[in-house]
Biopython code that builds the backbone (N, CA, C, O; Angstrom):
import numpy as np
from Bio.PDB.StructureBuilder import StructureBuilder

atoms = [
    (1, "UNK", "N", (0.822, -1.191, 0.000)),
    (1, "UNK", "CA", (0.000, 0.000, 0.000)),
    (1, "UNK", "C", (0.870, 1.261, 0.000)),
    (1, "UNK", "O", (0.487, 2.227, -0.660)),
    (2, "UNK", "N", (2.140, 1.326, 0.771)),
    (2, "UNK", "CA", (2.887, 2.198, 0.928)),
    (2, "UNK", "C", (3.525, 2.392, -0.372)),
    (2, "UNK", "O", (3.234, 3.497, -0.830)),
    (3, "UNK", "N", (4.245, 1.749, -1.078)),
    (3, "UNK", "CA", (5.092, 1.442, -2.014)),
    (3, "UNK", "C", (3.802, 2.115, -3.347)),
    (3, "UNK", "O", (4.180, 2.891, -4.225)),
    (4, "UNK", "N", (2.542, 1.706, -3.260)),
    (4, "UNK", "CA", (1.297, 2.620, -4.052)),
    (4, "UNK", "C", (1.202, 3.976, -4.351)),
    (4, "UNK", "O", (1.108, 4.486, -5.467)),
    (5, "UNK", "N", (1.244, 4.656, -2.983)),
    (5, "UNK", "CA", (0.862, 5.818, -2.631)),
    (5, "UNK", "C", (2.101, 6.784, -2.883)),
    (5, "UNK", "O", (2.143, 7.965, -3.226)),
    (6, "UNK", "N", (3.275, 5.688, -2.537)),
    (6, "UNK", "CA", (4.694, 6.613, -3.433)),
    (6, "UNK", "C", (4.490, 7.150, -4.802)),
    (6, "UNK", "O", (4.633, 8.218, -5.396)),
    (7, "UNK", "N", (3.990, 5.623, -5.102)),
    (7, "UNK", "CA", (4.005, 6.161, -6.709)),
    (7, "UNK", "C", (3.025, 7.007, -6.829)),
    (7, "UNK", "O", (3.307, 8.088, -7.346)),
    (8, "UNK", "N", (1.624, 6.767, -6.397)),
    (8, "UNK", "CA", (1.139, 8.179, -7.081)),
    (8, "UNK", "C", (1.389, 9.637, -6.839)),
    (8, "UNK", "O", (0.778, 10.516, -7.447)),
    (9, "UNK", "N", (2.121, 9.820, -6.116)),
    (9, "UNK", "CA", (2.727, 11.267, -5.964)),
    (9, "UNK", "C", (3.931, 11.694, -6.473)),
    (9, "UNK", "O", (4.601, 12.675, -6.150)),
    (10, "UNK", "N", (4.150, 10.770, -7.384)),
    (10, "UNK", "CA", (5.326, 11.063, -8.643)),
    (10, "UNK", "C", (4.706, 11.364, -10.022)),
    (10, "UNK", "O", (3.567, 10.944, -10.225)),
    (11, "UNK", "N", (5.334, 12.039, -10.974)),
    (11, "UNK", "CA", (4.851, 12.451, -12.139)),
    (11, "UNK", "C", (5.091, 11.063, -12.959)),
    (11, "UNK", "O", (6.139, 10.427, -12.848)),
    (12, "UNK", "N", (4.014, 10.663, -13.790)),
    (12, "UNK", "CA", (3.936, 9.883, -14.625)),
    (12, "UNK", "C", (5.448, 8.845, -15.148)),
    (12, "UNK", "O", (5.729, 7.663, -14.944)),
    (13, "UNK", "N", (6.179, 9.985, -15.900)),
    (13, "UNK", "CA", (7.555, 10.151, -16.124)),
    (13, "UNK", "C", (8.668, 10.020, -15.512)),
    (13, "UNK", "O", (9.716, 9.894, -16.147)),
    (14, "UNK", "N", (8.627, 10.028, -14.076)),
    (14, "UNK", "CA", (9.243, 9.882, -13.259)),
    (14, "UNK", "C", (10.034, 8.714, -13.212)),
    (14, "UNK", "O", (9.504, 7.626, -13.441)),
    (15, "UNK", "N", (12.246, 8.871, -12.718)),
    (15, "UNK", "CA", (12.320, 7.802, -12.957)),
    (15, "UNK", "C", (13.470, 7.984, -11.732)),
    (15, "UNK", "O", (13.907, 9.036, -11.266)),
    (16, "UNK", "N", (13.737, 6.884, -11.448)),
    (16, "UNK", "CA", (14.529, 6.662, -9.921)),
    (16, "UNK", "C", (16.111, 7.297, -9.720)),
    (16, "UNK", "O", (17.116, 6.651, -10.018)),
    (17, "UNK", "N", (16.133, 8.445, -9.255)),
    (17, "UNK", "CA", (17.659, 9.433, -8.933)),
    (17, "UNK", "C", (18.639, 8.109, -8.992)),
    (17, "UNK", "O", (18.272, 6.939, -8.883)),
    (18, "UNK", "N", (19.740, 8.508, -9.157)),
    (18, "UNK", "CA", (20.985, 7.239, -9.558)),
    (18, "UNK", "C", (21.814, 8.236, -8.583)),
    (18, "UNK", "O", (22.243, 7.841, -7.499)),
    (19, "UNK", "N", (21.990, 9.449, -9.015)),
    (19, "UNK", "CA", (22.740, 10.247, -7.495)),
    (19, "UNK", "C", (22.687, 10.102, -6.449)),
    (19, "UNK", "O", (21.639, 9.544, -6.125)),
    (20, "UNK", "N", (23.684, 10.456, -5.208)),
    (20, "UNK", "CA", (23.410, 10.066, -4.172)),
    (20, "UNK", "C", (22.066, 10.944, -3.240)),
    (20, "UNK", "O", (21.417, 11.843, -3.774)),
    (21, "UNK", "N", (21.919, 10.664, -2.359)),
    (21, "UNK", "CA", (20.736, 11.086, -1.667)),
    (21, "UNK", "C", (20.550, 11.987, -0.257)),
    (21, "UNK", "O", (20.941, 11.434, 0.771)),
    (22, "UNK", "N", (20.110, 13.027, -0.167)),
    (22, "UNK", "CA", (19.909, 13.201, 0.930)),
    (22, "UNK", "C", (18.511, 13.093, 1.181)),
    (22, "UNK", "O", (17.706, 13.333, 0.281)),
    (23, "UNK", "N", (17.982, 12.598, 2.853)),
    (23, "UNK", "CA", (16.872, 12.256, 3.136)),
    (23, "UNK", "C", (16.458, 12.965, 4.187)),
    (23, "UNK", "O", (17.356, 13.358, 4.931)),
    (24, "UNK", "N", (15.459, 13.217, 4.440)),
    (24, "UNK", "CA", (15.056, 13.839, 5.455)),
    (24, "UNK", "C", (13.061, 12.942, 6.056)),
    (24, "UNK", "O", (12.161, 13.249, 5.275)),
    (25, "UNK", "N", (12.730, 12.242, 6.972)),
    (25, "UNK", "CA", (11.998, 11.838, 7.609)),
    (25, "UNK", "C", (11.400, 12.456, 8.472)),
    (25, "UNK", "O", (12.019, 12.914, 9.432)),
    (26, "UNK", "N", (9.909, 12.635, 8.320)),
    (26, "UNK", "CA", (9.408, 13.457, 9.301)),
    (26, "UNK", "C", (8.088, 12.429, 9.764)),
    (26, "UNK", "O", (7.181, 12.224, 8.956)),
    (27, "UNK", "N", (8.072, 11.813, 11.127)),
    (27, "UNK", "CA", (6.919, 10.743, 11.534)),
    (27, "UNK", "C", (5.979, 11.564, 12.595)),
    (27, "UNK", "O", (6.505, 11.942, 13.642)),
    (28, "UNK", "N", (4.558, 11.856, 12.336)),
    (28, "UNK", "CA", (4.140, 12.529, 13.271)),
    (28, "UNK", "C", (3.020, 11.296, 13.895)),
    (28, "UNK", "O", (2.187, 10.718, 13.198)),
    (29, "UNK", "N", (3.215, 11.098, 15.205)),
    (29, "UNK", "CA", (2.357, 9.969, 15.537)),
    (29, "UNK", "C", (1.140, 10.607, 16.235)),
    (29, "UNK", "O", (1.157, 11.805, 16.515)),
    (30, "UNK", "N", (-0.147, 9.646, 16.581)),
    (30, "UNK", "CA", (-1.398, 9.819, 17.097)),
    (30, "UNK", "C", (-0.435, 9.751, 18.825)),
    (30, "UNK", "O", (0.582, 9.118, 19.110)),
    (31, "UNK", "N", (-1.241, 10.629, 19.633)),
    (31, "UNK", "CA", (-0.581, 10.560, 21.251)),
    (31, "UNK", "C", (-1.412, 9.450, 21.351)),
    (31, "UNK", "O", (-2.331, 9.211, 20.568)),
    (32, "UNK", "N", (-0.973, 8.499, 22.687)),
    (32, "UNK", "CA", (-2.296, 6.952, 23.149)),
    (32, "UNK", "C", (-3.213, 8.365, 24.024)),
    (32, "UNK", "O", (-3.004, 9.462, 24.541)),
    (33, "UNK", "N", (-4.235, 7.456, 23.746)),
    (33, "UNK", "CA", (-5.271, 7.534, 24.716)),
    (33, "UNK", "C", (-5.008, 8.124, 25.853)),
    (33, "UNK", "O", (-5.566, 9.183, 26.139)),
    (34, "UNK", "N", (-3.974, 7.437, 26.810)),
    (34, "UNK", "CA", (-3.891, 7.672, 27.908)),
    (34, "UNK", "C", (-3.145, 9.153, 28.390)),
    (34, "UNK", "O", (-3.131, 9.620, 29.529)),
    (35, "UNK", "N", (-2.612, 9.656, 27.310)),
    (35, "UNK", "CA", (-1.734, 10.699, 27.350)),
    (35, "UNK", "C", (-3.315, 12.357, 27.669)),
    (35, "UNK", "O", (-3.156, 13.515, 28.054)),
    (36, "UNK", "N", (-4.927, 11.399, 27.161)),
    (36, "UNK", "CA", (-5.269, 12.667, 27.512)),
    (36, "UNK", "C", (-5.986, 12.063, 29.292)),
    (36, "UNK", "O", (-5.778, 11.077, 29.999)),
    (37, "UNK", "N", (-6.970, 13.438, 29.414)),
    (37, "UNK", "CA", (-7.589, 13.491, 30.684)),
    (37, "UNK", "C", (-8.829, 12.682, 30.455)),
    (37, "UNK", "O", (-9.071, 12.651, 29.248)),
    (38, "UNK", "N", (-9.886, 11.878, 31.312)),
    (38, "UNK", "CA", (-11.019, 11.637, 31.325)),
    (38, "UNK", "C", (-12.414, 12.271, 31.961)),
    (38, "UNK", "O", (-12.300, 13.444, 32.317)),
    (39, "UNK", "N", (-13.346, 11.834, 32.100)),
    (39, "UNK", "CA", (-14.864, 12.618, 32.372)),
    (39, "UNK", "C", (-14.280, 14.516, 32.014)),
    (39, "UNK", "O", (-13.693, 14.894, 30.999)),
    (40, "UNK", "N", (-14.672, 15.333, 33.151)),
    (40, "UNK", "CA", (-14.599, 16.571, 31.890)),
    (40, "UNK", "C", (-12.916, 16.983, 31.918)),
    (40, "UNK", "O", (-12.599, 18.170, 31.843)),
    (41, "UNK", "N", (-12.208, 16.253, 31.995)),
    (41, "UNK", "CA", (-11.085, 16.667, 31.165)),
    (41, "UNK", "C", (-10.823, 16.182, 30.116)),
    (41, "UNK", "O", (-9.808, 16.486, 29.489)),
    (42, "UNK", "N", (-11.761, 15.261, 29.683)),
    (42, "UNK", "CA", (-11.621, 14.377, 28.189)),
    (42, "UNK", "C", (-11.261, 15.231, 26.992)),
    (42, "UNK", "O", (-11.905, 16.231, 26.675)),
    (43, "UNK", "N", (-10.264, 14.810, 26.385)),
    (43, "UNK", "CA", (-9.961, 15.802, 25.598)),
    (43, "UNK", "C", (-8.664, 16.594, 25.849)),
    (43, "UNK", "O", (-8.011, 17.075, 24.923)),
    (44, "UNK", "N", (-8.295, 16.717, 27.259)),
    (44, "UNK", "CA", (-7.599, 17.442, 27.399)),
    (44, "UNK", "C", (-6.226, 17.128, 27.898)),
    (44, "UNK", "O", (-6.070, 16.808, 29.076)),
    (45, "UNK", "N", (-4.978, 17.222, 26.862)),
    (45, "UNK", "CA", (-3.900, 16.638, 27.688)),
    (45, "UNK", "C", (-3.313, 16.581, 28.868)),
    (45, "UNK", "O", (-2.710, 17.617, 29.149)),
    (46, "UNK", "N", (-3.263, 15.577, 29.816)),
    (46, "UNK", "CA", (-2.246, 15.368, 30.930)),
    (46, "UNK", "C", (-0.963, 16.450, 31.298)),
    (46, "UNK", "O", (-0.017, 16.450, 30.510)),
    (47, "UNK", "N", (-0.921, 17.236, 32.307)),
    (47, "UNK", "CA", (0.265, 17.955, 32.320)),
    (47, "UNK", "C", (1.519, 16.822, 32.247)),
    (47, "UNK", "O", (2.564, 17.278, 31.782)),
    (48, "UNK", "N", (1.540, 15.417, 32.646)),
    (48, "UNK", "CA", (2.101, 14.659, 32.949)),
    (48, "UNK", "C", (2.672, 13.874, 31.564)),
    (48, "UNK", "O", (3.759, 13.297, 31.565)),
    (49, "UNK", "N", (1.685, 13.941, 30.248)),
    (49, "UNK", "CA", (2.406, 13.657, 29.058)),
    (49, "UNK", "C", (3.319, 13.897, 28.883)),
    (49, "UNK", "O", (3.767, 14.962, 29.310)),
    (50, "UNK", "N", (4.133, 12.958, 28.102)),
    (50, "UNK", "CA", (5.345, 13.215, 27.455)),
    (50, "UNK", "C", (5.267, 14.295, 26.085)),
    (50, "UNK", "O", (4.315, 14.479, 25.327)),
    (51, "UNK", "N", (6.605, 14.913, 26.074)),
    (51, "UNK", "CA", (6.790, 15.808, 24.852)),
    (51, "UNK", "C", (6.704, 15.267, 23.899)),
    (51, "UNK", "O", (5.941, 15.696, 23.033)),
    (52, "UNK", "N", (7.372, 14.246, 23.722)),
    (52, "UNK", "CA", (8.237, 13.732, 22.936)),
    (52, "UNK", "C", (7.852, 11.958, 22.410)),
    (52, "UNK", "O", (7.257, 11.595, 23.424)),
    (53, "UNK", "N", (7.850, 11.008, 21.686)),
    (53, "UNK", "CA", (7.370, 9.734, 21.480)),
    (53, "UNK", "C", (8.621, 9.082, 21.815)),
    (53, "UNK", "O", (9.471, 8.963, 20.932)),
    (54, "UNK", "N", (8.825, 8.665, 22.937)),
    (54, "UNK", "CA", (10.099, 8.031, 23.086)),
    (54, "UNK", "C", (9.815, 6.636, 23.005)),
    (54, "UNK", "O", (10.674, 5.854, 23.414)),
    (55, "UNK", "N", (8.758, 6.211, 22.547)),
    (55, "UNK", "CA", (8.501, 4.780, 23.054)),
    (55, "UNK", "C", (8.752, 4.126, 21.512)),
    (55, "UNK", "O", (9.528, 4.418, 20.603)),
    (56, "UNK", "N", (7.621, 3.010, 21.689)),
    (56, "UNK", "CA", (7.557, 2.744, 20.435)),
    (56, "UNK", "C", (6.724, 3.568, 19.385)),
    (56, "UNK", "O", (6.260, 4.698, 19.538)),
    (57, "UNK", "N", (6.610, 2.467, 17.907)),
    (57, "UNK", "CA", (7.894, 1.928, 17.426)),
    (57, "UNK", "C", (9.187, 3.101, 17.454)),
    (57, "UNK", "O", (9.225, 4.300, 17.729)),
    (58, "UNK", "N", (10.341, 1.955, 16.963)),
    (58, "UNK", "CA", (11.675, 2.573, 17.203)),
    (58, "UNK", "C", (11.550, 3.347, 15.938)),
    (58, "UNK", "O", (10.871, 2.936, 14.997)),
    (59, "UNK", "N", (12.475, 4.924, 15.912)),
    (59, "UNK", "CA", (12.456, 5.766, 14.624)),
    (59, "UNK", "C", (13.152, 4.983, 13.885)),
    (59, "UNK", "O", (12.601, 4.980, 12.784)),
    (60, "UNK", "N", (14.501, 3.985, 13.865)),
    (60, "UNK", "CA", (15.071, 3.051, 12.767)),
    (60, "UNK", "C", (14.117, 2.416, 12.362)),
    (60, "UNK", "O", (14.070, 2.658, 11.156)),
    (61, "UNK", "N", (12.987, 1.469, 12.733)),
    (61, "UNK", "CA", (12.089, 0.951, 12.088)),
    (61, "UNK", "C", (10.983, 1.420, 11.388)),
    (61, "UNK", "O", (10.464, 0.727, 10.513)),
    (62, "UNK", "N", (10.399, 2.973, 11.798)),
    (62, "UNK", "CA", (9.916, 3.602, 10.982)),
    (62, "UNK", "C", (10.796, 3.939, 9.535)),
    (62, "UNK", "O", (10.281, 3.926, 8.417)),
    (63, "UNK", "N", (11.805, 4.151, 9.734)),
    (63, "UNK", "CA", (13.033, 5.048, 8.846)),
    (63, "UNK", "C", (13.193, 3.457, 8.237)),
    (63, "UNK", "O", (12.377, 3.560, 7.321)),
    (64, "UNK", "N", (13.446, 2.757, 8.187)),
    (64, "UNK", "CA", (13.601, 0.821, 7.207)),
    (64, "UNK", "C", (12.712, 0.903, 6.552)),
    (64, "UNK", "O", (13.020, 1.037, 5.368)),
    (65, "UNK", "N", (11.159, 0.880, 6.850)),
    (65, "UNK", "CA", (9.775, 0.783, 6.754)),
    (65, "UNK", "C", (9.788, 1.621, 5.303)),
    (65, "UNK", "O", (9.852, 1.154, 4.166)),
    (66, "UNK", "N", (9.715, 2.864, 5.682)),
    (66, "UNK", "CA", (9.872, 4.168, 4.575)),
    (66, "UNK", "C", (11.294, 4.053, 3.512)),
    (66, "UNK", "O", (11.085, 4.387, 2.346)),
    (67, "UNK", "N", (12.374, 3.707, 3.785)),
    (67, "UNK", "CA", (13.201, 3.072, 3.050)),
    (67, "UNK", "C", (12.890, 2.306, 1.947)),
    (67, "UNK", "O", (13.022, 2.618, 0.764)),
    (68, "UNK", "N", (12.512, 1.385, 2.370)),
    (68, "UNK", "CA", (12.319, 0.176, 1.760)),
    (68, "UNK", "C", (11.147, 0.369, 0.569)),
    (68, "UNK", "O", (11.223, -0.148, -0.546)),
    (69, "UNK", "N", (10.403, 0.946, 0.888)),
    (69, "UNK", "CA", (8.872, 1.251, 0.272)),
    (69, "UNK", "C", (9.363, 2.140, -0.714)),
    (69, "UNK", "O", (8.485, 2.478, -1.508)),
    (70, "UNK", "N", (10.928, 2.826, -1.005)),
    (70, "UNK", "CA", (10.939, 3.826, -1.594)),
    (70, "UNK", "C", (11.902, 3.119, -3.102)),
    (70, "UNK", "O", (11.935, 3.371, -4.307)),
    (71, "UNK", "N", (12.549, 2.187, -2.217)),
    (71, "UNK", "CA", (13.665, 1.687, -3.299)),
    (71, "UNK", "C", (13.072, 1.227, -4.712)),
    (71, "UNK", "O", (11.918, 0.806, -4.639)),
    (72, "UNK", "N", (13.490, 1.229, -5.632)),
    (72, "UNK", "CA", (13.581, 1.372, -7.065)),
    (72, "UNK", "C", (12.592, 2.065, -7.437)),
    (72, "UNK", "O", (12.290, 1.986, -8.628)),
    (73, "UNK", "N", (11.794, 2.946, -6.551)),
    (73, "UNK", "CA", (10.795, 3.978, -7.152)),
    (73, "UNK", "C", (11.706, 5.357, -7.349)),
    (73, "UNK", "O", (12.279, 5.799, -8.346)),
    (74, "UNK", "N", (11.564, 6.039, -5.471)),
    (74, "UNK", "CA", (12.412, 6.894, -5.377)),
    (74, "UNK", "C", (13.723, 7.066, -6.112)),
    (74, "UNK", "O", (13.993, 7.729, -7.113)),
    (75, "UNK", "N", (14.819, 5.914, -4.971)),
    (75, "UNK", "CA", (15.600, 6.038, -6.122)),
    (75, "UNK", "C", (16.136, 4.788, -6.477)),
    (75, "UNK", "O", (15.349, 3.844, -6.408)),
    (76, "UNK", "N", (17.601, 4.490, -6.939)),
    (76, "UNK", "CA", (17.648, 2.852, -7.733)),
    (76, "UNK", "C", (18.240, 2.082, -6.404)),
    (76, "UNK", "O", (18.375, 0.873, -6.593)),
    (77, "UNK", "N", (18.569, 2.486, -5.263)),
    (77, "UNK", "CA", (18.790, 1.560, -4.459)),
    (77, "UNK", "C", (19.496, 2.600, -3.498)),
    (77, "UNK", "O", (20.191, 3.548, -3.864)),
    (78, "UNK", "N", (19.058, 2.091, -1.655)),
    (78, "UNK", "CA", (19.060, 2.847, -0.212)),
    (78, "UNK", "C", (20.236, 2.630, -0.367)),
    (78, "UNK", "O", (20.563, 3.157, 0.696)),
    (79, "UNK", "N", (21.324, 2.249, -0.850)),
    (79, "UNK", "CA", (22.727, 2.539, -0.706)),
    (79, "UNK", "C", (23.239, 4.199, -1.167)),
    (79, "UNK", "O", (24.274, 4.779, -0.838)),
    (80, "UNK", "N", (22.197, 4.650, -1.968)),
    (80, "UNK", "CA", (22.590, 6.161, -2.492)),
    (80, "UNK", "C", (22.511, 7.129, -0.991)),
    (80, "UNK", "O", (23.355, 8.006, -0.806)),
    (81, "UNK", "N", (21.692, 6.928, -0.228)),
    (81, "UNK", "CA", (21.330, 7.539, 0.958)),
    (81, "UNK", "C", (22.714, 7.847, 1.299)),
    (81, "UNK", "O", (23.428, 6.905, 1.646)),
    (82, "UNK", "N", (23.171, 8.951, 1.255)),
    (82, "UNK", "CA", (24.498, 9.158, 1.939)),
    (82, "UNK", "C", (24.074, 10.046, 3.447)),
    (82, "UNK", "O", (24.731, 9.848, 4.469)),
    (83, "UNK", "N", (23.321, 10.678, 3.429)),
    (83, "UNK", "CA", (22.804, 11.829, 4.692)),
    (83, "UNK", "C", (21.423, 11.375, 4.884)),
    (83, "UNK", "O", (20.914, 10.737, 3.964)),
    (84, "UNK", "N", (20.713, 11.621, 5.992)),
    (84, "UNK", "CA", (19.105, 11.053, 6.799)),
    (84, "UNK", "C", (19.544, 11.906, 7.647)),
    (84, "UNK", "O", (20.706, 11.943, 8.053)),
    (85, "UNK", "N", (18.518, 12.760, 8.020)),
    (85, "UNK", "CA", (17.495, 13.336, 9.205)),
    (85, "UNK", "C", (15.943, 12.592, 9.298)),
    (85, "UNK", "O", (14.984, 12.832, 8.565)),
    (86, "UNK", "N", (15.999, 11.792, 10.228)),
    (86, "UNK", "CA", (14.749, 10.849, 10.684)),
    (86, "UNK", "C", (14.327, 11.720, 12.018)),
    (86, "UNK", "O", (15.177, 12.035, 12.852)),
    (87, "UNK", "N", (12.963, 12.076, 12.143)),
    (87, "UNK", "CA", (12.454, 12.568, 13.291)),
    (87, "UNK", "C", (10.860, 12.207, 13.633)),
    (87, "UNK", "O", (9.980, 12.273, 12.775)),
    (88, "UNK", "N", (10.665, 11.881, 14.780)),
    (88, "UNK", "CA", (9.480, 11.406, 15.427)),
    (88, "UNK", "C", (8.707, 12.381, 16.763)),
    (88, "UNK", "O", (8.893, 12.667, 17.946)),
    (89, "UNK", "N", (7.740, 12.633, 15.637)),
    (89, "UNK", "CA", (6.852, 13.441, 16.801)),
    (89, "UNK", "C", (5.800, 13.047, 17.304)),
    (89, "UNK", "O", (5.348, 11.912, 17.148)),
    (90, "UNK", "N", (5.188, 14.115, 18.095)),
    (90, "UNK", "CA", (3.601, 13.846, 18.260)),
    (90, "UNK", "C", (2.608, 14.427, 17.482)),
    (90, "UNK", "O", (3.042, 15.567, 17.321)),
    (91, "UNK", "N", (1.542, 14.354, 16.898)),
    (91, "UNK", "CA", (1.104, 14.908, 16.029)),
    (91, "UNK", "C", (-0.825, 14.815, 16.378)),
    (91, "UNK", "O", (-1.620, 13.908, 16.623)),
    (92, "UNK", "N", (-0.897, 16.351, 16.212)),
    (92, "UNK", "CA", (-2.531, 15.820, 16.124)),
    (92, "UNK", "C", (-3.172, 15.797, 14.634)),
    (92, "UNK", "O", (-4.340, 15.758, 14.247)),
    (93, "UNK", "N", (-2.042, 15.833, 14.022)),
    (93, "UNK", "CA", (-2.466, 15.372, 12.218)),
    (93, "UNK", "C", (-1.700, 14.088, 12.056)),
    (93, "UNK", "O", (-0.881, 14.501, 11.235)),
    (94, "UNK", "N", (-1.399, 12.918, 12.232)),
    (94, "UNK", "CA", (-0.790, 12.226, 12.090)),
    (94, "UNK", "C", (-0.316, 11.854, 10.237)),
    (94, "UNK", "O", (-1.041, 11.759, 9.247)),
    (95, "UNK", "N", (1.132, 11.728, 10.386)),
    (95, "UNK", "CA", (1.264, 11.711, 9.151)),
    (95, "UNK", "C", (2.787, 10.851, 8.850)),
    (95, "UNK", "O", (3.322, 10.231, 9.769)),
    (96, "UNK", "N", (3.338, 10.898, 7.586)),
    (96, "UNK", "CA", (4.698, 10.642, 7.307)),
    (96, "UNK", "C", (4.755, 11.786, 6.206)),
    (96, "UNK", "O", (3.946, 12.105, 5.334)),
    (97, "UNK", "N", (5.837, 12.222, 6.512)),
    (97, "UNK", "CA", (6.664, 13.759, 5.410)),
    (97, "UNK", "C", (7.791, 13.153, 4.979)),
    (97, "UNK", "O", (8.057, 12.132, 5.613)),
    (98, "UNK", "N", (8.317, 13.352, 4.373)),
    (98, "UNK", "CA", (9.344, 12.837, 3.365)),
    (98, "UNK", "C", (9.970, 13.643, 2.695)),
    (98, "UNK", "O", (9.114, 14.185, 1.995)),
    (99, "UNK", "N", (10.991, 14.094, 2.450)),
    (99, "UNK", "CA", (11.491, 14.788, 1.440)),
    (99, "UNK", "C", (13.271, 14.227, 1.275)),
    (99, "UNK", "O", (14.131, 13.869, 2.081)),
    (100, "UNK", "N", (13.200, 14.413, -0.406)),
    (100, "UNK", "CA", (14.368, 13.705, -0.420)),
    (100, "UNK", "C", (15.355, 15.057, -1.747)),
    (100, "UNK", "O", (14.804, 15.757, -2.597)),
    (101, "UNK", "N", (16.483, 14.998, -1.510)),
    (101, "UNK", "CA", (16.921, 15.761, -2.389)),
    (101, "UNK", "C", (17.944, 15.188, -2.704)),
    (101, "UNK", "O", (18.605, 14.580, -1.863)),
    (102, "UNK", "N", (18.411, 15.286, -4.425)),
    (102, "UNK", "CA", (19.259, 14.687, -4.891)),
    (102, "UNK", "C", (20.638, 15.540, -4.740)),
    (102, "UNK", "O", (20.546, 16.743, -4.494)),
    (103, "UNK", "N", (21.662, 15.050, -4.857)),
    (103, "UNK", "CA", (23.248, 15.586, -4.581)),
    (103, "UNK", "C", (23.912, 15.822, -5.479)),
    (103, "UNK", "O", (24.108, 15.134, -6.481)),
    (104, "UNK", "N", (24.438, 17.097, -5.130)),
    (104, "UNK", "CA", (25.647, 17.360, -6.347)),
    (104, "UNK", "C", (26.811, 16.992, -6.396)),
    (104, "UNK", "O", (27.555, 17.588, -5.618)),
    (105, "UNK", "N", (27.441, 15.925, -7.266)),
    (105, "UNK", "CA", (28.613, 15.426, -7.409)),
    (105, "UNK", "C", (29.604, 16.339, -7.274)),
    (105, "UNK", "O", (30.773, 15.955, -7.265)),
    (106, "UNK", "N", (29.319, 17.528, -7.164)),
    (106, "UNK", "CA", (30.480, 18.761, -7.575)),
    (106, "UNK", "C", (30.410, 19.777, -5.547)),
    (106, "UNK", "O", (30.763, 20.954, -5.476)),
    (107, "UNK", "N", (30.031, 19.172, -4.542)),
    (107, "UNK", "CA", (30.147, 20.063, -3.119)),
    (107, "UNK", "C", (31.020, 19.948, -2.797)),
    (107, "UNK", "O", (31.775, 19.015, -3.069)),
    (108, "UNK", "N", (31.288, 21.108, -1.909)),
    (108, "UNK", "CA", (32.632, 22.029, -1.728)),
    (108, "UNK", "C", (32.881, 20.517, -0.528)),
    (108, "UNK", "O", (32.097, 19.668, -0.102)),
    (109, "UNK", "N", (34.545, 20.799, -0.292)),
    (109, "UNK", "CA", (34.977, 19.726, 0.606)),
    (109, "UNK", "C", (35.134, 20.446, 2.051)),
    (109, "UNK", "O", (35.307, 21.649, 2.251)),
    (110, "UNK", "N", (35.019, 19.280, 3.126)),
    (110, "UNK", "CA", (35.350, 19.996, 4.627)),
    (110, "UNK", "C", (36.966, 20.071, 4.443)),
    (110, "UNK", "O", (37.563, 19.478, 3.544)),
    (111, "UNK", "N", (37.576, 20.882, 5.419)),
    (111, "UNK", "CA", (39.297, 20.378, 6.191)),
    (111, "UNK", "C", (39.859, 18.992, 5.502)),
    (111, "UNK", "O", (40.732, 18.933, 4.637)),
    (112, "UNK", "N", (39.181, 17.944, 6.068)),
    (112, "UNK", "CA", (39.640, 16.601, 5.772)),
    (112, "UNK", "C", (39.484, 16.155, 4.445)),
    (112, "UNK", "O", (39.884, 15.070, 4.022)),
    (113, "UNK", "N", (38.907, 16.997, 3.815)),
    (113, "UNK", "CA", (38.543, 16.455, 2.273)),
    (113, "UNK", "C", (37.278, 15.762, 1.894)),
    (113, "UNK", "O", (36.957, 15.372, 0.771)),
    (114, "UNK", "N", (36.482, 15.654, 3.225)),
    (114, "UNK", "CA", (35.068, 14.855, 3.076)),
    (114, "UNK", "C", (33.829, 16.037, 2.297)),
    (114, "UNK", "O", (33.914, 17.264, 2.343)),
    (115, "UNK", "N", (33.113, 15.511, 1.853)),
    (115, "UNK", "CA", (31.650, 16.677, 1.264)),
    (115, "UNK", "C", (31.063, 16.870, 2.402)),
    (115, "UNK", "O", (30.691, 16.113, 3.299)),
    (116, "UNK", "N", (31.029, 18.093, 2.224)),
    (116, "UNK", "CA", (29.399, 19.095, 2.994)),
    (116, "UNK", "C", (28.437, 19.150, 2.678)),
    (116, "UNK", "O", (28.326, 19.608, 1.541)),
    (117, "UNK", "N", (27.314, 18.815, 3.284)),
    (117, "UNK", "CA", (26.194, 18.803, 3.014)),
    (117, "UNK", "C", (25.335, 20.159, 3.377)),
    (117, "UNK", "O", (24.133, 20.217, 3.117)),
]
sb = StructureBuilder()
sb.init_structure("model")
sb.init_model(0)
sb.init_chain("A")
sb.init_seg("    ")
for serial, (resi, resn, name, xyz) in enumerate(atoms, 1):
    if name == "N":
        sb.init_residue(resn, " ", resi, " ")
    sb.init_atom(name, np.array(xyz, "f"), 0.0, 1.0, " ", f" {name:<3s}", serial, name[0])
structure = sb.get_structure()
């Protein structure tokens, strides 16, 4: 289903980056249940919630999940991935964001001679 919904948000024409990759992951999750208040605080978050989704699932297994679903669409294979920013929130829109940008063979070098991103 995932691997579907990739494709339809590509142009017809569209054909899989061979350059390397930068990625960027954005996971916004539903809070549980328990994170709000009940009778008339229903609705209303816990001062005691967490900020943050530290629990499950793990962001590597979201970030595999979305990987995987992307390869030979996105691009010709997750070995191009040279850079990832994966991040997991809370969300009262729950969603997955994605954005991926392709690399220029030609970036300036650090000190050591490595590319900057």
């Amino acid at each position: 289903m995932t691997r579907f919904f990739i494709k339809q948000q590509l142009p017809g024409d569209f054909q899989p980056i061979k350059s390397p990759v930068y990625l960027h992951l954005w996971f916004g999750l539903r809070r549980p249940q328990d994170h709000f208040g009940t009778g008339r605080n229903s609705g209303q978050l816990k001062g005691s919630a967490p900020q943050f989704p530290a629990a499950m699932p793990d962001f590597d297994n979201l970030e595999k999940f979305i990987v995987d679903c992307m390869n030979k669409i996105i691009f010709k294979d997750d070995r191009q991935i040279v850079s990832c920013r994966t991040d997991k929130r809370y969300s009262d829109r729950p969603r997955t964001e994605i954005m991926v940008q392709e690399l220029d063979q030609k970036m300036s070098k650090d000190k050591d001679g490595g590319d900057l991103l």
